[in-house]
C-alpha positions in Angstrom: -8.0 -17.1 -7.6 -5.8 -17.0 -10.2 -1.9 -16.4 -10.6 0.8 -17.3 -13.1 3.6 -19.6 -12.7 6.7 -18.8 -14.6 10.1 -19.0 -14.1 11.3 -17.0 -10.3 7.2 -16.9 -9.9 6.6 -21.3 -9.4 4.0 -22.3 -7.4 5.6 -22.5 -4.3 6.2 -18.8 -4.2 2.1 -18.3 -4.7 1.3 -19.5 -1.6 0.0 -10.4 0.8 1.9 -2.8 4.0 1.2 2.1 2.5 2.5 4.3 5.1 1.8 4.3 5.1 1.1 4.7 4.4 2.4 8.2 5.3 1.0 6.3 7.0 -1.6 3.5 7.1 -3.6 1.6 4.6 -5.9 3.0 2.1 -7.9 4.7 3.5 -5.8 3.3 5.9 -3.4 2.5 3.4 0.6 3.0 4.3 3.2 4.8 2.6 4.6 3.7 4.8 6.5 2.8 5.7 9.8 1.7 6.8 10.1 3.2 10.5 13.7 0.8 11.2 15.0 2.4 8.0 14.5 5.9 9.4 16.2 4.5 12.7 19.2 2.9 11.4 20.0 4.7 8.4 19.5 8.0 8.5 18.1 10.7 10.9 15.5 13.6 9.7 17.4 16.0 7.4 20.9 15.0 8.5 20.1 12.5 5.5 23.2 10.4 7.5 25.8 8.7 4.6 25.6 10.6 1.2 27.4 10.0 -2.3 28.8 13.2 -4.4 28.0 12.2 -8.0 31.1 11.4 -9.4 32.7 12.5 -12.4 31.3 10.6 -15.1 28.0 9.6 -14.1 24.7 12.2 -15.4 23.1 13.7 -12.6 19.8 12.1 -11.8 17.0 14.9 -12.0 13.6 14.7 -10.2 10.4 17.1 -9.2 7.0 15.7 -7.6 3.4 16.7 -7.7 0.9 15.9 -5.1 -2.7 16.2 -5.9 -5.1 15.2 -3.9 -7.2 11.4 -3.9 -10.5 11.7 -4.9 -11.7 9.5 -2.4 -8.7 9.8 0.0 -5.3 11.3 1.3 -3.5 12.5 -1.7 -1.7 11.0 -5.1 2.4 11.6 -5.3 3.9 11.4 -8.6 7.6 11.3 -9.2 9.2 12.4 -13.0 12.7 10.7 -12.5 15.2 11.0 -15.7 18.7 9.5 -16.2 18.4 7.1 -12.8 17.5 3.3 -12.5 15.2 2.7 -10.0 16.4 -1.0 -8.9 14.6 -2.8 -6.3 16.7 -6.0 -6.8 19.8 -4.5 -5.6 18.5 -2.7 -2.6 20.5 -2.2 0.4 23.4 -3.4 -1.3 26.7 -1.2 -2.7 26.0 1.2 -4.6 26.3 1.8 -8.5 26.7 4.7 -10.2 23.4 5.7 -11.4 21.1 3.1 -9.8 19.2 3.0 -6.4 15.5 4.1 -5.1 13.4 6.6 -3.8 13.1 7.9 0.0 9.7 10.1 1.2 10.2 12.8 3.6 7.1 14.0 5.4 7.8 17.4 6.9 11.4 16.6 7.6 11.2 13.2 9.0 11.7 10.3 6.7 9.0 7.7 6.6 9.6 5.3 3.4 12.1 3.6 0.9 9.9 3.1 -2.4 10.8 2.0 -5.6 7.5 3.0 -8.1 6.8 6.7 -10.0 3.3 7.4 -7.8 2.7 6.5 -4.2 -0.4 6.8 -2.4 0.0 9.3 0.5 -3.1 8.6 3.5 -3.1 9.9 7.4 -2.0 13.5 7.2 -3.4 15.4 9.5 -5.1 18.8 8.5 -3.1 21.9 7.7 0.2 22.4 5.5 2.3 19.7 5.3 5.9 19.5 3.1 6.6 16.4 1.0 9.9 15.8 -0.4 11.7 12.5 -2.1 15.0 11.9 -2.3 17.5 9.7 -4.4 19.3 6.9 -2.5 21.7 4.9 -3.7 21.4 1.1 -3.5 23.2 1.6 0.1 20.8 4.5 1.2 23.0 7.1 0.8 21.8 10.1 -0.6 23.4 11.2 -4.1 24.6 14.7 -3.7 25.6 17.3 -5.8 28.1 20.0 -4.1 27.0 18.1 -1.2 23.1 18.5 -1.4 21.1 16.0 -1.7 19.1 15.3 -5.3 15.3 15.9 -3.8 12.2 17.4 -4.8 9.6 18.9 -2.6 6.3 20.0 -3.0 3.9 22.0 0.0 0.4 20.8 0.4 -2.3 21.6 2.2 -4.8 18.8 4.0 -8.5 20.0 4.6 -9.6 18.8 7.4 -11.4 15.4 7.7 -9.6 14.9 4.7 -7.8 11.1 4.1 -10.5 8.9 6.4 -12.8 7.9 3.2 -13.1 4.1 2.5 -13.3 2.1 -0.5 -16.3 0.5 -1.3 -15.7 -3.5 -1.4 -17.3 -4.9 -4.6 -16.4 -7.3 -7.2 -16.2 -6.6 -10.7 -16.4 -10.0 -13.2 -13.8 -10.8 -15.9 -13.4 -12.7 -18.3 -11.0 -15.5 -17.5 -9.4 -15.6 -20.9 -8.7 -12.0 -20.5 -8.3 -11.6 -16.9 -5.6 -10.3 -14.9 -2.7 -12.2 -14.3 -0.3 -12.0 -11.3 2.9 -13.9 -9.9 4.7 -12.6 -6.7 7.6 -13.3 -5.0 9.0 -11.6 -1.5 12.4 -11.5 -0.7 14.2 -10.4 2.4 15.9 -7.7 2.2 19.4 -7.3 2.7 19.5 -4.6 5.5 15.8 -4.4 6.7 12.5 -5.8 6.1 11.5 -7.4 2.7 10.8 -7.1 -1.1 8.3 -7.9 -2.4 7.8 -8.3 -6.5 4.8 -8.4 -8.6 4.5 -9.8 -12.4 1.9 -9.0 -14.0 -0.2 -9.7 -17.0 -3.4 -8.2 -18.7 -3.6 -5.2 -16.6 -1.8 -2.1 -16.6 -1.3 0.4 -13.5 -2.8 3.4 -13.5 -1.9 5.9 -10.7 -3.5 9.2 -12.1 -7.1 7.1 -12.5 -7.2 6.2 -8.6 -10.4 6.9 -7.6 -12.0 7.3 -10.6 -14.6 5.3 -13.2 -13.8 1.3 -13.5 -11.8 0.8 -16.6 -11.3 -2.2 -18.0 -7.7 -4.1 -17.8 -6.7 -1.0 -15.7 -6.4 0.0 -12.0 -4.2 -0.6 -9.3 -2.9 -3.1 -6.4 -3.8 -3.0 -3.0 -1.0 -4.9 0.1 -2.5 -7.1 2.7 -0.8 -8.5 5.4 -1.9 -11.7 7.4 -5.8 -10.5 6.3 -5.2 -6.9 7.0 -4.8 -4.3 4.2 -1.9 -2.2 5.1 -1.9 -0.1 1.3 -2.9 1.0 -2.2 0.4 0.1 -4.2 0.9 2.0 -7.5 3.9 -0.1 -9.1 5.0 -3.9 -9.5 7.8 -3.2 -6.4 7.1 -2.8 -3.0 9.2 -2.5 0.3 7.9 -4.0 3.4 8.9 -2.7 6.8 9.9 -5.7 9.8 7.2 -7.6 10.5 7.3 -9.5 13.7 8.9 -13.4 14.1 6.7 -16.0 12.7 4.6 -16.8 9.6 3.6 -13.9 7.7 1.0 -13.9 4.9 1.1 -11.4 2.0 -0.8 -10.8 -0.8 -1.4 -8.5 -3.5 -5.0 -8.0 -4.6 -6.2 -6.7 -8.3 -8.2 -3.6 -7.8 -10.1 -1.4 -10.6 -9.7 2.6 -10.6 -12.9 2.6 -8.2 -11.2 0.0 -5.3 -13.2 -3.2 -7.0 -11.9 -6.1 -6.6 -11.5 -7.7 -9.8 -12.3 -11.7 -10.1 -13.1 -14.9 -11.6 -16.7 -16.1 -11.3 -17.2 -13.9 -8.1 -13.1 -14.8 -7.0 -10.9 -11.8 -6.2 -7.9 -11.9 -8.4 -4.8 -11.9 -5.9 -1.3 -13.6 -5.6 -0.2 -14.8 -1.9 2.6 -16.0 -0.7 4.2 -16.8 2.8 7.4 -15.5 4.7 9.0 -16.8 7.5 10.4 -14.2 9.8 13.7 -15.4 12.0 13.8 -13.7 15.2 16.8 -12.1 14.6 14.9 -10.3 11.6 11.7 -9.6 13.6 10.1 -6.0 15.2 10.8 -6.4 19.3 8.4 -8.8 20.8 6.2 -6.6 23.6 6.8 -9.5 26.0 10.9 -7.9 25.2 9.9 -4.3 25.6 9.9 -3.9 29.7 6.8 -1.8 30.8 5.3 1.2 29.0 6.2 4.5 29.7 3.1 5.8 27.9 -0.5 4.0 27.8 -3.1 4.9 25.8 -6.8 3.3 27.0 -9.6 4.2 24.5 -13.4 3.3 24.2 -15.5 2.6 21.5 -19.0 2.4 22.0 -22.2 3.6 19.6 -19.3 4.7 17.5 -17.5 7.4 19.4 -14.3 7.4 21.0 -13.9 7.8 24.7 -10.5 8.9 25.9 -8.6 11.1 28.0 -7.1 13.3 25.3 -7.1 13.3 21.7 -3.3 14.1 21.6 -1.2 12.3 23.0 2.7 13.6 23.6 5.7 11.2 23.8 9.1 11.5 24.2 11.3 9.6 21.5 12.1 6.4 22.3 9.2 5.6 24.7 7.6 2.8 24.6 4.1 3.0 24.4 0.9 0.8 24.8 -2.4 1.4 23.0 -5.3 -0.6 24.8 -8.8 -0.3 23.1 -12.1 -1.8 24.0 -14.5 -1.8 21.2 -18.7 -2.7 20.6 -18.1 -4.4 17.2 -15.1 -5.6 15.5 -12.6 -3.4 14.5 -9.1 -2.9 13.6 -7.2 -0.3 14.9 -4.2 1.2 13.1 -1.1 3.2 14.4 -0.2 5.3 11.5 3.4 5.9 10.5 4.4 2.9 12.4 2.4 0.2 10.5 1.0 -1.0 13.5 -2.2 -2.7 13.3 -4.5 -4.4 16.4 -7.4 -6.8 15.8 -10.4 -5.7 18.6 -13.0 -8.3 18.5 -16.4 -6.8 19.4 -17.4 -7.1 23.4 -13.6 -7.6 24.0 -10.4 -5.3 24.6 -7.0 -6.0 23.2 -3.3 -4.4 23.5 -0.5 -3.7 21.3 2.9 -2.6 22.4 5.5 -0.4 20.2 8.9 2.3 20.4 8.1 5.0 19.3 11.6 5.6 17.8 10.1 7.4 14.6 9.6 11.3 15.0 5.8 13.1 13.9 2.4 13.6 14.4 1.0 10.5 13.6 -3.0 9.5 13.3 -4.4 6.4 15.3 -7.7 5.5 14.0 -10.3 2.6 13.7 -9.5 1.0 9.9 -12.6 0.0 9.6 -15.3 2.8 10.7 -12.0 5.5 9.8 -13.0 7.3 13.4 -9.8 8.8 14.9 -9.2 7.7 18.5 -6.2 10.3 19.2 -2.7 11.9 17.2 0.2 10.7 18.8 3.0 13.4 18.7 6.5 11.5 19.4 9.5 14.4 19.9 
C-alpha cells in the first residue's frame, strides 16, 4: 500500500458508499446516497428551504448529460459555471455563490454530491428522469423567481441493464511513478460524513469509465468495512449514516477498465477509521420494534426463491430482508445503502425504515442476481 502524508493527510488519518449508488455500488456501486438527507431536509419536489439569488450574486447555470456505462448503469456529467462547489463548508450557512450538488431520481431526492460526473447504478428498466439541483451550503435550493437552479435530463434503462461487474485484476506500476493518495473523513455537520481525497500522479477520468487501461488515469472506487459501496468520479465524497461503532473506509485506485492499480502486486488505496457516536448512528434493529414487512428469499444453484419479485411498502415501515444463501454473498438494498454479509450454508437478517420514497433494486453484489424491487409509497 501506499499513501502520502502531508499536512491535514498525517499518518494517523491513513489508517474506505455510490447510490448509490442511485443506488448501490458499482455494479453495485451507490450514488447514493444520503437517504437521512432526503428525510430531514427536504421532501421530493417540495425541495423544503430555498434561497432567491440575491441581488448581486451571478446566477449559477447548470445542464447534465447522462450516457450510458459501458459496462454498467449509466455516466452523469454536470457543466456548472459561476458556482463553487465547496465540500468543506457543507451543511453549514450559506454563502452567496457556494454550496453542492443534489440528484433527483424521478422526483425523489437520493444524494448530496460535490464532483462534475457521478456514477449512476440500480435503475430499473424503462424511462427514468434525472435532475440535479444547486444547494447552498445549508441545503437550500437557490432559486430564481422562486424556481429552483436544476437541470434534467430523461433516460431510458434497457432492461438487464446496470447488473455487469468489474473484473478484479491488478495492474503493476511503477513505484516512482505510482499513484499517490491521502484521505481524511470528517463528520459532517448535519448528517453523515466527508470524506476527502488528495491525490498525486493520477488524474480522474469520468468520460473513460469503462474503457481501455490508461496509464496515470482512471477513477476511485468507496469501500466500507470491506464492502464496495461505489465508483467515485471526484476527490469529494459524501457518506450517508453509518451505524454506531468503528467504521473502515477506504478509497481504492482503479484504471479506466476497474483494475486495481498496485505496488509489486499491492492495490494502491488510502484507509482510514471513524468512530460513529450513537447519537450520530442509523437506528440499531434491536431499536426498531418488529417489522411490518418481511422479506425471506432463497438462493440456491443461483436462482432466487421468493414469494414475489415486488415487494410494496408503505412509507415509514419498517422492513426486514432475511436471505439464505449456497455460497457467500452479499446482498445490497439499493437506494438505502444497505448491505448484508450471507455466509454460504447460513441465513442472515438486516432490518431498515423505509423512510425514502421509489422503486428500489435488491440484489446479490456479488453474482448481480436480483432477489425482488422494493416499491416504498
Amino acid at each position: 500500500m501506499r499513501s502520502k502524508s502531508r499536512g491535514p493527510f498525517s499518518a494517523s488519518l491513513l489508517s474506505l458508499i455510490l447510490v448509490l449508488a442511485a443506488c448501490g455500488a458499482d455494479d453495485g456501486e451507490s450514488t447514493s446516497e444520503a437517504a437521512e438527507d432526503s428525510a430531514n431536509e427536504e421532501d421530493g419536489h417540495s425541495h423544503g428551504h430555498s434561497i432567491e439569488v440575491p441581488e448581486g450574486m451571478t446566477v449559477p447555470t447548470i445542464s447534465i448529460e447522462v450516457v450510458a456505462d459501458p459496462m454498467s448503469g449509466q455516466n452523469l456529467f454536470v457543466k456548472l459555471a459561476d458556482f463553487d462547489v465547496s465540500p468543506e463548508t457543507a451543511s453549514t450557512d450559506p454563502v452567496d455563490g457556494q454550496g453542492h450538488l443534489h440528484l433527483y431520481v424521478d422526483g425523489e431526492r437520493t444524494a448530496r454530491f460535490y464532483n462534475e460526473a457521478l456514477h449512476l447504478t440500480g435503475l430499473s428498466a424503462g424511462e427514468h428522469v434525472i435532475e440535479v439541483e444547486v444547494s447552498a451550503n445549508n441545503h437550500s435550493a437557490y432559486t430564481v423567481d422562486g424556481e429552483p437552479i436544476r437541470a434534467m435530463a430523461t433516460i431510458e434503462v434497457e432492461e438487464g441493464a446496470g447488473h455487469g461487474h468489474d473484473e478484479v485484476a491488478t495492474i503493476d506500476v511503477d513505484p516512482d511513478t505510482a499513484p499517490v493518495i491521502g484521505l481524511r473523513v470528517e463528520k459532517d455537520p448535519k448528517s453523515g460524513w466527508n470524506a476527502f481525497v488528495d491525490l498525486e500522479n493520477f488524474e480522474i477520468n469520468a468520460s473513460a469509465a469503462s474503457s481501455a487501461h490508461v496509464a496515470g488515469e482512471g477513477h476511485l472506487h468507496l469501500v466500507i468495512d470491506g464492502v464496495k459501496q461505489g465508483r467515485v468520479y471526484g476527490t469529494n465524497w459524501h457518506i450517508p449514516a453509518l451505524s454506531e461503532g468503528t467504521h473502515e473506509i477506504a478509497f481504492e485506485v482503479s484504471a479506466n477498465d476497474h483494475s486495481w492499480y498496485a505496488i509489486d502486486g499491492v492495490p494502491i488505496v488510502a484507509t482510514t477509521s471513524i468512530d460513529v457516536a450513537a447519537a450520530d448512528a442509523t437506528q440499531p434493529m434491536e431499536e426498531m420494534g418488529d417489522p411490518d414487512v418481511t422479506i425471506s428469499a432463497i438462493f440456491e444453484d443461483g436462482e432466487v426463491t421468493i414469494e414475489a419479485s415486488r415487494i410494496e411498502v408503505e412509507l415509514g415501515q419498517i422492513v426486514m430482508v432475511m436471505v439464505e444463501s449456497d455460497v457467500d454473498e452479499e446482498v445490497h438494498v439499493h437506494g438505502y445503502d444497505e448491505f448484508l454479509s450471507v455466509p454460504a450454508g447460513e441465513s442472515a437478517m438486516i432490518q431498515f425504515a423505509a423512510d425514502v420514497p421509489g422503486l428500489f433494486e435488491i440484489e446479490f453484489e456479488d453474482s448481480g442476481v436480483l432477489i425482488a424491487d422494493l416499491q416504498v409509497s
